[in-house]
C-alpha positions, 0 to 999 in steps of 0.5 A: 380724093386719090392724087397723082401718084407722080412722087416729088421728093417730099413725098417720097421722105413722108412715105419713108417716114410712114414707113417706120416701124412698119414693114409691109410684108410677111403675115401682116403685110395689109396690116402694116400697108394700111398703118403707112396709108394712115401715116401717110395721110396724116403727114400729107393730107392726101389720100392714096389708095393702098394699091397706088403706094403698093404700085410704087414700094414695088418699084422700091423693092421687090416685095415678093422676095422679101415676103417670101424670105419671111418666116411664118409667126406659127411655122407649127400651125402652118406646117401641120394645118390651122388646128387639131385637137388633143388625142383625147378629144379627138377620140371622143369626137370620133365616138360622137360621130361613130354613134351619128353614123349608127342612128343614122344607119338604124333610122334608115335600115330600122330592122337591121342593129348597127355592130358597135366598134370594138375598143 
């Protein structure tokens, strides 16, 4: 059951000491939320719903600064997208699909013989 979420004082000490070592924000922000709800509830035996201690951290302090001051844990990946293959590979896929595309022509014009790409 969801209580109140008026917060006395001991509950404001349990949330900070749920609250160690995790740090809600940044990547793995929901991650860390969903540790301080578990902690939480282990230290209170109430259940409050992620959004409410979202509501009152957000009093606390202003996350949206914080999170943005975060730096990303793969500034590589963030900065030239999720993935990318080796040069090589990405050759070979491009071929694959070059030969795709000219099955593709021939099935659909059979008369006519596709140009091969030059290397």
């Amino acid at each position: 059951a969801v209580v109140s979420t008026q917060s006395t004082g001991e509950m404001e000490v349990c949330l900070f000491q749920s609250m160690l070592g995790q740090k809600p924000v940044g990547f793995n922000k929901h991650f860390h939320m969903m540790c301080i709800q578990q902690r939480f509830f282990e230290r209170t035996g109430m259940n409050i719903s992620s959004s409410h201690l979202w509501e009152h951290i957000n009093t606390l302090w202003d996350t949206a600064i914080l999170d943005s001051a975060q730096d990303a844990p793969f500034p590589e990946v963030m900065e030239h997208g999720l993935f990318s293959l080796p040069f090589e590979q990405a050759q070979i896929i491009e071929e694959i699909q070059s030969s795709e595309d000219s099955s593709n022509e021939l099935a659909a014009n059979p008369g006519k013989i596709p140009k091969r790409k030059q290397k």
